[in-house]
C-alpha positions in Angstrom: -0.2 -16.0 -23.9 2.6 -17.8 -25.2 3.1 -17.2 -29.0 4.0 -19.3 -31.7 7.7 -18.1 -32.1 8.8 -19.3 -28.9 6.7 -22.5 -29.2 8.4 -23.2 -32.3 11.7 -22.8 -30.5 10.8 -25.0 -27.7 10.6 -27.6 -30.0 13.6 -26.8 -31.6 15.9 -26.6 -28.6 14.1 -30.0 -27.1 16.2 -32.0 -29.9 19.5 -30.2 -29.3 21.9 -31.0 -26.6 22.1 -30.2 -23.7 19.0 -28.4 -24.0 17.3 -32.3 -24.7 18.1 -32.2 -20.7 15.4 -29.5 -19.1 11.8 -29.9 -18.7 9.3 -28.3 -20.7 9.2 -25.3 -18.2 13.1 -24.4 -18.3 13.0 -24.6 -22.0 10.2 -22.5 -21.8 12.2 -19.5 -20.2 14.7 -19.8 -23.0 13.0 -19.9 -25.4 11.7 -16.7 -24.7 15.4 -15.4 -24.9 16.4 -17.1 -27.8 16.8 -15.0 -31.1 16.5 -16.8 -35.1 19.5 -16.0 -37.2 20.5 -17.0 -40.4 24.1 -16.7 -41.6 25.0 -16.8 -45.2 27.9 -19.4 -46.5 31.1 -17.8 -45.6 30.0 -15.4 -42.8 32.4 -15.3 -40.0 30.0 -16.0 -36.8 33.0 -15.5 -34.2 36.6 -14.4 -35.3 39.3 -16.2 -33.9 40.8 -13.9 -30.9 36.7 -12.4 -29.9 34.9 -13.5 -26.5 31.4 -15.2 -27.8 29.0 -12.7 -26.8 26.2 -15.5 -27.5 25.5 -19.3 -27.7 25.2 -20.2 -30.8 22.5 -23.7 -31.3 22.8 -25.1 -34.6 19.4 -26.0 -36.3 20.2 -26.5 -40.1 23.3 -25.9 -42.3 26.8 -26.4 -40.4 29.9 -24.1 -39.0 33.6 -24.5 -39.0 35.8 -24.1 -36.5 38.9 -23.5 -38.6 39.3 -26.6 -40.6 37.1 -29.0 -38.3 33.5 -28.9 -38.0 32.2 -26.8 -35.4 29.9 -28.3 -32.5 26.2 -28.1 -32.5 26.4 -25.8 -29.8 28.9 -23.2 -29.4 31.0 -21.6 -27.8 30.4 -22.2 -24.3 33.5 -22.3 -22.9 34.7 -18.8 -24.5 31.4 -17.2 -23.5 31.0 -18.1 -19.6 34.6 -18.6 -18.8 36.0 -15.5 -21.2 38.3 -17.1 -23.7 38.7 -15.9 -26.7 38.2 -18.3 -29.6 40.7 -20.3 -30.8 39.7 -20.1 -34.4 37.1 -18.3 -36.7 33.8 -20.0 -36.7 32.1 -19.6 -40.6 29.0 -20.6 -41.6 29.3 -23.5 -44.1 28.9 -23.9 -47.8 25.0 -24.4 -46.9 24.8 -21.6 -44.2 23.8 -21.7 -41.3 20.3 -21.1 -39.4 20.9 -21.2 -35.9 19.2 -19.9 -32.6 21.2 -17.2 -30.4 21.2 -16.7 -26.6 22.9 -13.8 -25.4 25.3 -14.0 -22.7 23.7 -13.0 -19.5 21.1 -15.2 -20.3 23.6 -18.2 -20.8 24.5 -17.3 -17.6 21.0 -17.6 -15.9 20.5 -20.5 -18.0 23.7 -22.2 -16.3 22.7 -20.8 -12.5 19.1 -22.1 -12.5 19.4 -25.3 -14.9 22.7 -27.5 -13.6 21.7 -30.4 -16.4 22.6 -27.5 -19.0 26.0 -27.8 -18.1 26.9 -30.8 -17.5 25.3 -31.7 -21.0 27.7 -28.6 -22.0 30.4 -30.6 -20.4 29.6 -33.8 -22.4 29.5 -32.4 -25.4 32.8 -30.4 -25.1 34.1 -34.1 -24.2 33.0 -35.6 -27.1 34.4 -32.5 -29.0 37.5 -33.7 -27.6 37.7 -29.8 -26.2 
């Protein structure tokens, strides 16, 4: 039986790119993965200098990335290709609420669903990463 956590978090990673991308049954798998967390304003998510150890999916409040604001999604690029981050990432004036998947299951996430990263790609472009 599938419960109502991870139905709720279907939903919720259905309106986020580049999870808008996979079918029902792919978002399915991560949902199951995917872990709620709520940061207060001011929290340091990543310091500037750390490998991301999760993906990080906006769902209310914001992040910064330094002095910019930081992607919807992040920070792929640090956490499958090992790169530090660049800059701190902080949980806005607001906070943050977002959903977390850990890193080896970013990495099974990227194996078995190829429309995850190429919408990872598109968004980093648009970034202007």
């Amino acid at each position: 039986m599938i419960g109502a956590d991870v139905v709720r978090t279907l939903f919720a990673l259905r309106g986020l790119e580049p999870f808008s991308r996979l079918d029902d049954a792919e978002l399915l798998l991560i949902a199951a993965h995917a872990r709620l967390r709520s940061y207060p304003a001011g929290r340091v998510i990543l310091p500037a200098g750390q490998v991301a150890e999760v993906l990080v999916a906006q769902l209310s409040g914001a992040a910064r990335a330094g002095e910019a604001a930081a992607p919807p999604v992040f920070d792929a690029a640090g956490l499958l290709f090992g790169l530090a981050a660049a800059r701190d990432y902080v949980a806005g004036p607001e906070g943050l609420e977002a959903l977390v998947i850990a890193k080896p299951h970013v990495f099974t996430i990227a194996r078995e669903c190829p429309e995850f990263v190429v919408g990872l790609r598109d968004l980093a472009e648009r970034a202007g990463a």
